[in-house]
C-alpha positions as CSV (number, residue, x, y, z in Angstrom):
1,X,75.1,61.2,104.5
2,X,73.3,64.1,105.0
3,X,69.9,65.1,106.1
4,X,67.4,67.7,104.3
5,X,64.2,67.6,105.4
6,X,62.1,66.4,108.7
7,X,58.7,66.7,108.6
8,X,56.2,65.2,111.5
9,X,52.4,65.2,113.1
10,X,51.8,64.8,116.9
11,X,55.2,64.4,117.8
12,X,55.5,65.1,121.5
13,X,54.4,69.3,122.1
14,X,56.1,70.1,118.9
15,X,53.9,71.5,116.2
16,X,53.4,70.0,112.8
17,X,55.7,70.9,110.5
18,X,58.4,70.5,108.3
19,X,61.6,71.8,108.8
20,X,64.5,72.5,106.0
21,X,68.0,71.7,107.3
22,X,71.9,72.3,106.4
23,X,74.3,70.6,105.6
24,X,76.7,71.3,108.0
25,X,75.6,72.5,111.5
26,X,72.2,73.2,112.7
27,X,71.5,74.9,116.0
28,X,68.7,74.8,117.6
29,X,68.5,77.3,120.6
30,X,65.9,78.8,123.2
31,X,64.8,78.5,126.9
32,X,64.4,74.9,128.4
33,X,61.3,72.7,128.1
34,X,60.2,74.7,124.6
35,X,61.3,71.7,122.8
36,X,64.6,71.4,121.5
37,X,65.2,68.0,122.5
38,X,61.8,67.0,121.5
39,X,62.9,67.7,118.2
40,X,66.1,66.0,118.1
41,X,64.7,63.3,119.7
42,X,62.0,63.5,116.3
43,X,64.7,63.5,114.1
44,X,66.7,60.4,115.9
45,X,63.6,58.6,116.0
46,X,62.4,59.1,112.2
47,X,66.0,58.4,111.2
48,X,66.5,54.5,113.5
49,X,62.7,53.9,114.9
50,X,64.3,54.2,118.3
51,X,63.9,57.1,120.6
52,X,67.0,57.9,122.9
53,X,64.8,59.3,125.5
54,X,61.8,56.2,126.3
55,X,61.4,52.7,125.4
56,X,57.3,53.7,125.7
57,X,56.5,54.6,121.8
58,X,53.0,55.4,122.9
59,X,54.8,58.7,125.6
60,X,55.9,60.4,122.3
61,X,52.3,61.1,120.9
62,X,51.1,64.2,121.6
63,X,48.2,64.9,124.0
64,X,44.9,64.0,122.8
65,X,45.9,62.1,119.4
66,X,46.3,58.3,119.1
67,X,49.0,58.4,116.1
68,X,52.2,60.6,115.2
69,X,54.1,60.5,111.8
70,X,57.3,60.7,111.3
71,X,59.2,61.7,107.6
72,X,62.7,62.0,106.6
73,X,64.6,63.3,103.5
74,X,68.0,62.4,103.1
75,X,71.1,61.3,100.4
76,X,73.9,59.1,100.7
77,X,76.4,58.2,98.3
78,X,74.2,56.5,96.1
79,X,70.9,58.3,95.9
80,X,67.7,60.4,97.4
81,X,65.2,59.1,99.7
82,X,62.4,59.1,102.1
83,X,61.6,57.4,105.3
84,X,58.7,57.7,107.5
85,X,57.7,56.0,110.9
86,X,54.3,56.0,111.9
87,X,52.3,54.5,115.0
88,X,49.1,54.1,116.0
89,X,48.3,53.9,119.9
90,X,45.6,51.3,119.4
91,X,45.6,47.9,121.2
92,X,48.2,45.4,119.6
93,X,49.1,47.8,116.8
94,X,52.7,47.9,116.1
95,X,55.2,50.8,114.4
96,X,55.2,51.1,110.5
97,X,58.6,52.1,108.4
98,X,58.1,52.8,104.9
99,X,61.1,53.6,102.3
100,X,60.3,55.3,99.8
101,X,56.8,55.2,100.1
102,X,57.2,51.4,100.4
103,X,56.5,49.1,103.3
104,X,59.6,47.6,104.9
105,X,59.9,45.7,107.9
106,X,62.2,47.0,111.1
107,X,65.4,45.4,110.2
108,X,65.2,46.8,106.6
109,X,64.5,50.2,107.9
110,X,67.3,50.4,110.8
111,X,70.5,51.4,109.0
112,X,69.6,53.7,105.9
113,X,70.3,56.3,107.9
114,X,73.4,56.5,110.5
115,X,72.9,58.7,113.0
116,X,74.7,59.2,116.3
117,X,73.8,61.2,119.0
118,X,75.1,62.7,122.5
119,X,73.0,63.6,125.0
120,X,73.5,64.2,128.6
121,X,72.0,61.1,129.5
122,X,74.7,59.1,128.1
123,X,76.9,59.2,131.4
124,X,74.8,56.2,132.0
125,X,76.9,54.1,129.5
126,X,79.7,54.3,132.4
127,X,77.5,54.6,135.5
128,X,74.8,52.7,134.7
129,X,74.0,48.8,134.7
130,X,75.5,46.0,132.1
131,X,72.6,46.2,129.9
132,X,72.4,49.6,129.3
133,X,76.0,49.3,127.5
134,X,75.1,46.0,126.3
135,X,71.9,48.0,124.9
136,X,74.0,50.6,123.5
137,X,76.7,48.6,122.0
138,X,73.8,46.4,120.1
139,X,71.8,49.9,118.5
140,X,75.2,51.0,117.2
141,X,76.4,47.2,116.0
142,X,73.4,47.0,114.0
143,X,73.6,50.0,112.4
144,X,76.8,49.1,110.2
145,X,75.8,45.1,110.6
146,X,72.4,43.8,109.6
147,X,73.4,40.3,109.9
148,X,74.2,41.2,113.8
149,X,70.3,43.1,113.8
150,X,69.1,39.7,112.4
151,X,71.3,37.6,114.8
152,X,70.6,39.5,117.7
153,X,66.4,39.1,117.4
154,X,66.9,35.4,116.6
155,X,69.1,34.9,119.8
156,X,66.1,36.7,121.9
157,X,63.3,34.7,120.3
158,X,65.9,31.6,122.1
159,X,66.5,32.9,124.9
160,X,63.0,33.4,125.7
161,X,61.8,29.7,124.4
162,X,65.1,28.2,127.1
163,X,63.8,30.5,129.8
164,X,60.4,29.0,129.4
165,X,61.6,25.7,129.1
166,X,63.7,26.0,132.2
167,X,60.7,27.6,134.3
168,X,58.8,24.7,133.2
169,X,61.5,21.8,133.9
170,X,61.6,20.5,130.4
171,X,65.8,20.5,129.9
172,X,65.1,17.1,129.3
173,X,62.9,17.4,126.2
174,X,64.5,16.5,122.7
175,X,62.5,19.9,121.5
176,X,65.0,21.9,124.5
177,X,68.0,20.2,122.8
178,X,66.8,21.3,119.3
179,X,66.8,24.6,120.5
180,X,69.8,24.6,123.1
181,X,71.8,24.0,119.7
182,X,70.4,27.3,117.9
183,X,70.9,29.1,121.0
184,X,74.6,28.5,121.4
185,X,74.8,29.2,117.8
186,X,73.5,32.7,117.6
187,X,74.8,33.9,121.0
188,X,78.1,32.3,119.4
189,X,77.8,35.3,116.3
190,X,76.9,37.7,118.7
191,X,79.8,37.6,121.1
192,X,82.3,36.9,118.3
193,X,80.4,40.1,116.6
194,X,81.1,42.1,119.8
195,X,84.5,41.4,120.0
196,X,85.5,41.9,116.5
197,X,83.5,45.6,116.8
198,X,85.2,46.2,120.2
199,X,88.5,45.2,118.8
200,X,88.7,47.9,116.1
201,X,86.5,50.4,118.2
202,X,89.4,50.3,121.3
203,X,92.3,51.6,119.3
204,X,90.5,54.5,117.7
205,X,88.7,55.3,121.1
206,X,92.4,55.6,122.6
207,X,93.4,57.8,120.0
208,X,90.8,60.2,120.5
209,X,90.7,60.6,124.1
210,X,94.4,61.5,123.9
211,X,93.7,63.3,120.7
212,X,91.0,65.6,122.6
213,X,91.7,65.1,126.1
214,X,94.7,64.2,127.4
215,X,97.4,62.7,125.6
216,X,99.1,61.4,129.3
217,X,96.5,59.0,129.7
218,X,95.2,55.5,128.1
219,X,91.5,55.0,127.5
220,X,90.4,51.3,126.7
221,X,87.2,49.6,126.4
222,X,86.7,45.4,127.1
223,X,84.3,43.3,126.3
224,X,83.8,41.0,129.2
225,X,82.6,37.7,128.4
226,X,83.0,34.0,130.1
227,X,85.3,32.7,127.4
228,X,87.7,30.0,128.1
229,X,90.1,31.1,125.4
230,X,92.5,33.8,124.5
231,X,94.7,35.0,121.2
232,X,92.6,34.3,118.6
233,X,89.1,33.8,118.5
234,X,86.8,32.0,116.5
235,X,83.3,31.4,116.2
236,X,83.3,27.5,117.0
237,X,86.0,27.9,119.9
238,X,83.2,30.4,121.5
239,X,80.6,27.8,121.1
240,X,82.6,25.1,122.2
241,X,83.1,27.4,125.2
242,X,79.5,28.3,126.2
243,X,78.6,24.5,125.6
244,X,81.3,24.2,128.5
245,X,79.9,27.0,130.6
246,X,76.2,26.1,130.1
247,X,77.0,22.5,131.4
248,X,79.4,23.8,134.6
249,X,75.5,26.1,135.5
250,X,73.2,23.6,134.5
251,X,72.1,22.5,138.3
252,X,72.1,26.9,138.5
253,X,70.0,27.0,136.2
254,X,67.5,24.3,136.6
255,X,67.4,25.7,140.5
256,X,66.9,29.5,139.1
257,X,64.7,28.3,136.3
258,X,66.4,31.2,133.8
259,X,69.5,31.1,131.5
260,X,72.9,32.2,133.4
261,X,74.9,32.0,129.9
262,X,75.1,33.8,127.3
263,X,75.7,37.3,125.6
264,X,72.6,38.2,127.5
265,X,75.1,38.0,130.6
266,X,78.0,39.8,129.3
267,X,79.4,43.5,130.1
268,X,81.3,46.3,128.0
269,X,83.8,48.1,130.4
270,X,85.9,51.8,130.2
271,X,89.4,51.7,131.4
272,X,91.3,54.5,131.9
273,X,94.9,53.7,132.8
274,X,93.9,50.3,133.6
275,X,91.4,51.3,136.2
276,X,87.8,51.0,135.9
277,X,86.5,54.4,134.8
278,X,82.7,53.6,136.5
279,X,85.1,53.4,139.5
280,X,87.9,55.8,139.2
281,X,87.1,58.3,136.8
282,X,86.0,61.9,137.5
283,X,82.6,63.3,136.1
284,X,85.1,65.5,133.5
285,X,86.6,62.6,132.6
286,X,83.5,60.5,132.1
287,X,81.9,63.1,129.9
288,X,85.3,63.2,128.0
289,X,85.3,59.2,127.6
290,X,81.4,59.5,126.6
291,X,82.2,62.0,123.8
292,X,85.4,60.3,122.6
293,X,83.4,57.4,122.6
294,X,80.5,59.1,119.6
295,X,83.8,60.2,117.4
296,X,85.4,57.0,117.2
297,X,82.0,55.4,116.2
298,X,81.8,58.2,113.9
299,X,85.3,56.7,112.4
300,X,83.8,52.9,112.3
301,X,80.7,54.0,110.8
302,X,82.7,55.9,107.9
303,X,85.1,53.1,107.4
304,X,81.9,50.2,106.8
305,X,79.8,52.2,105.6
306,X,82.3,54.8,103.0
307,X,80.3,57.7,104.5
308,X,80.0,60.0,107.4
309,X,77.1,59.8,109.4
310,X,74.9,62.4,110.9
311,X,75.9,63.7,114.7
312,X,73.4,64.9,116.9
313,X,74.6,66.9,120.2
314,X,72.0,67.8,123.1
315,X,72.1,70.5,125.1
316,X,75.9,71.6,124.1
317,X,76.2,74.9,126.1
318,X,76.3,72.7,129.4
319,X,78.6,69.8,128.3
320,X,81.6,71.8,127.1
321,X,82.7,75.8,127.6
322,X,83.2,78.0,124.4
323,X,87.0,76.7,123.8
324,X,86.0,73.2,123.4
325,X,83.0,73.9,121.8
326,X,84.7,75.6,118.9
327,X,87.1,72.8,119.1
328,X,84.4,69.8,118.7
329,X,82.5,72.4,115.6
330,X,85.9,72.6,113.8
331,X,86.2,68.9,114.0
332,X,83.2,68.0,112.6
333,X,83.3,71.3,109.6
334,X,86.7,69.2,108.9
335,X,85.4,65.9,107.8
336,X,81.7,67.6,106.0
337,X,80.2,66.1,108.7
338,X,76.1,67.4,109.3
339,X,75.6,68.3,113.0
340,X,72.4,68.7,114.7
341,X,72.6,70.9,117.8
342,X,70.7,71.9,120.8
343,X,71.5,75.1,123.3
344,X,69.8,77.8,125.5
345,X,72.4,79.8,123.7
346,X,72.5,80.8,120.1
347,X,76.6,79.9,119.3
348,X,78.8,82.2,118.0
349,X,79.6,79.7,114.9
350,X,78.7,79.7,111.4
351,X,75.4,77.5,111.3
352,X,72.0,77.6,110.5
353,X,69.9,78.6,113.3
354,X,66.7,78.3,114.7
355,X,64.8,79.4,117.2
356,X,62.3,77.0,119.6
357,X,59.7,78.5,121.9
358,X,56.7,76.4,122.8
359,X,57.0,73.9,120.4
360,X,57.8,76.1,117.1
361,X,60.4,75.7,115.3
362,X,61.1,79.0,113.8
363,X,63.9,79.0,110.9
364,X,65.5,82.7,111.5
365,X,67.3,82.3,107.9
366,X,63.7,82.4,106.3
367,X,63.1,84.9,108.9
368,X,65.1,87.2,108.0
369,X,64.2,86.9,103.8
């Protein structure tokens, strides 16, 4: 899968334009706050409808507009195509996704292109609370998984109708049973999902970190969940156990007024000779698991979905020194893999470049016709 053209309008303080990319690796390089993470952020967000840096859609308009648009060219294995985001900052209005010129909803949209990125703020997947991993875990799920997209909105719609009908004391109510039962349903799919990702997703993630980082060591990642059964795990055992659980809280809840059970509930954790890495780890380490963490997705991703995806790595030049650097680059020229990459520094690597100063993008290959 590879990316070949991003254009936008009133993205953030970038300038509208369209921008012609490689392949292989594109560096994007020039002082801080001139908008090299602005851009990648552009392209991650044209590319999933989801920016990596807010949860606000509104904050990435540019000052003094109400809309921004948002266009991508791209192939796969199978064709050619187009998708555009666009929003409006007007009161209820909502973001559009077109493919190829057509409406689609968000489901349909997340997924035609895979996309993974590092950035420095993803030591929060290790430091940070449950939900942030369990919010990670669900972005990258979904893209190889549409059922598990479709799953996981039905299971909020739920959990949101229980919680109401908890707040309000209506448990009792044959319409709370009605939906107690699709509610243990879908969470059932989710967690079963989760395991069966985290299962496959473990082993490779070991292999890596030894791979890259120290072959001495054993890196592991668990998916903690209140199940009641071990070995072998299927879909009606997990219900049968959150039917259990949700009758052992029951007076918790009704005293609460809010669902205690459920995926909703659940945690991912790192392990790193058996020890909590949140705990134990140093910051080297953590920014080691992190990264080992994006290549072994990158190996799930190729595996469902027959293709590479595209990486994205922000702000390189103060994650890793020139050795490693090179190392991680000759990884990803190995597998034809299209990088997209920030720095302060223009890299002493094959790539196309480009330079970024107050919001223009300048494409020094064009430059230099």
């Amino acid at each position: 899968m590879k990316i070949s053209n991003i254009s936008y309008l009133n993205f953030r303080n970038l300038e509208n334009t369209s921008i012609e990319l490689s392949d292989k690796i594109n560096v994007f390089y020039g002082k801080n706050a001139q908008g090299k993470t602005s851009l990648l952020e552009a392209i991650y967000y044209s590319s999933t409808g989801i920016s990596f840096k807010t949860k606000k859609t509104a904050e990435m308009i540019k000052y003094n507009f109400d809309e921004f648009i948002s266009s991508i060219s791209y192939s796969d294995y199978i064709a050619n195509n187009k998708i555009s985001v666009r929003f409006k900052n007007i009161p209820g209005a909502k973001k559009e996704f077109f493919f190829n010129k057509k409406r689609i909803s968000q489901t349909d949209f997340y997924g035609k292109i895979n996309i993974i990125a590092y950035i420095p703020e993803d030591i929060i997947l290790i430091n940070g609370s449950p939900k942030n991993r369990r919010d990670f875990f669900d972005i990258e799920i979904s893209q190889i998984d549409k059922e598990y997209l479709s799953n996981l909105k039905n299971y909020d719609k739920l959990l949101k109708i229980r919680n109401k009908y908890l707040k309000e004391n209506k448990r009792n109510t044959e319409e709370f049973a009605i939906y107690e039962k699709e509610f243990v349903k879908y969470a059932s799919y989710i967690i079963f999902t989760r395991l069966e990702y985290v299962k496959s997703l473990s082993i490779i993630l070991n292999l890596q970190y030894r791979k890259l980082f120290n072959i001495e060591q054993e890196l592991n990642l668990k998916y903690e969940t209140n199940l009641d059964k071990t070995g072998k795990v299927t879909v009606e055992m997990i219900q049968e156990s959150l039917q259990k659980e949700i009758l052992q809280k029951k007076h918790q809840e009704d005293r609460y007024k809010f669902s205690l059970v459920g995926p909703h509930k659940d945690d991912y954790k790192f392990l790193l000779n058996g020890y909590e890495a949140k705990i134990s780890a140093s910051q080297g380490e953590k920014k080691s698991i992190i990264f080992s963490l994006k290549l072994s997705e990158i190996e799930i991703i190729k595996k469902n979905r027959k293709e590479n995806p595209v990486v994205i790595i922000d702000d390189i030049t103060s994650y890793f020194d020139e050795e490693r650097r090179k190392s991680i680059l000759e990884f990803f020229n190995k597998r034809d893999i299209q990088v997209l990459i920030s720095s302060t520094d223009k890299l002493d690597i094959e790539a196309k470049n480009f330079y970024v100063e107050k919001g223009i993008i300048e494409d020094e290959n064009n430059v230099n016709k």
